[in-house]
N, C-alpha and C positions, 0 to 999 in steps of 0.2 A: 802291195795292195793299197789302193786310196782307202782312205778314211771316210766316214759317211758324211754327206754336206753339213747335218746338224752336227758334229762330231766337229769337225775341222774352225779353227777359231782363225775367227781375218783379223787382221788390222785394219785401222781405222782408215779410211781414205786420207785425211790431211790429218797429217801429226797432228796432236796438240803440241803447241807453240807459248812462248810468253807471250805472246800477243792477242790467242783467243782467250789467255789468263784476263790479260789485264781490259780486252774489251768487257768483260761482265762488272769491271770497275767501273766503269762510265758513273756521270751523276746521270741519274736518270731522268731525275726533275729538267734538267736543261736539256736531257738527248729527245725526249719527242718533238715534231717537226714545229708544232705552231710556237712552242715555248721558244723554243730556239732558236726562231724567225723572232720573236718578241723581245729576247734578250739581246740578239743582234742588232736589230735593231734600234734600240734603245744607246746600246753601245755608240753609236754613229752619230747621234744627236742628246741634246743634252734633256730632253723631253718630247713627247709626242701623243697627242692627244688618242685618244677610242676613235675616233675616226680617221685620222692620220693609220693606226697601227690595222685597223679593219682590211683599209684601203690596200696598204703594202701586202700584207699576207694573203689579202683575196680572200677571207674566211667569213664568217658570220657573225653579227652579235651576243651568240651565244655560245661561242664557241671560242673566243675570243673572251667573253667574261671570265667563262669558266678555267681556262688557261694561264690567265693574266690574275685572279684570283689564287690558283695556287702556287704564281708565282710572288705573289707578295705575302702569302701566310707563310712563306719560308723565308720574308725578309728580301729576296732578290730583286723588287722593284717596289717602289713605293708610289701609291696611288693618290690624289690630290681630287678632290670633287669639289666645283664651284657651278655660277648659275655666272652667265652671260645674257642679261637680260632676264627674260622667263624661258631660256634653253639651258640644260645642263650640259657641263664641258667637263669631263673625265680627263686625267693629264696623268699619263706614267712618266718615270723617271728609273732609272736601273740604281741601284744603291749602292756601297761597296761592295759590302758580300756580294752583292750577285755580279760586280765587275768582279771578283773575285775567284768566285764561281769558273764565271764565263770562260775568263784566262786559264782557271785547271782544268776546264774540259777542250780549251786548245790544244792545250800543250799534253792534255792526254791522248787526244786524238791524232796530232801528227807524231809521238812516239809508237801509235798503231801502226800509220801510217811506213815508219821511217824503220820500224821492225818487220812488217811487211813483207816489205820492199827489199831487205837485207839478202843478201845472198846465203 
C-alpha cells in the first residue's frame, strides 16, 4: 500500500554537493554585479576616474557612488578626490587587499566552476 504524499519523504532534486557548500562562501562584497565590474575593472588599469568607471558599467551616479563607497570602507579600492580647474575629478585605484580579494574570489569561482563540471 503507498504511503500518503504528506507521509512519503523526497529527496532533494540536486544533491548537495561541495560545491553549493562552498558557493555560500563567496565574498559577497565583490559577488554583486556593479562591484565586480568595478573591481575588475580597476584590475585592468592602473586607475580610472568616476566617469571613466560610470561609462564602462553603464550604471548611474548614484549607484556607482554607493558601490564604490562600500568598496573602499572595506579597503578594496582607494579613492583620490582633486579639482581640475573648478571641475571635480574622483580617481579610484584597486588596492592590495582588494587585488587580493579579487584573486580569491577567482580562484574560488573556477574551483565552483571545475567541481561542477566533475563527473
Amino acid at each position: 500500500m503507498a504511503k500518503p504524499a504528506a507521509a512519503r519523504q523526497t529527496k532533494p532534486a540536486v544533491p548537495a554537493t561541495a560545491a553549493a557548500g562552498r558557493a555560500a562562501e563567496l565574498d559577497r562584497l565583490i559577488h554583486e554585479k556593479v562591484r565586480l565590474g568595478i573591481v575588475s575593472a580597476l584590475a585592468g588599469h592602473e586607475a580610472l576616474s568616476f566617469n571613466e568607471l560610470k561609462r564602462a558599467l553603464a550604471t548611474t551616479d548614484g549607484n556607482l557612488s554607493v558601490h564604490a563607497r562600500k568598496l573602499e570602507d572595506a579597503g578594496y579600492v582607494a579613492c583620490t578626490k582633486t579639482f581640475e580647474g573648478r571641475m571635480p575629478r574622483t580617481v579610484y585605484r584597486l588596492t592590495a587587499p582588494g587585488r587580493k580579494a579579487l584573486e580569491r574570489y577567482l580562484d574560488h569561482m573556477e574551483a565552483l566552476i571545475r567541481a561542477t563540471r566533475a563527473p
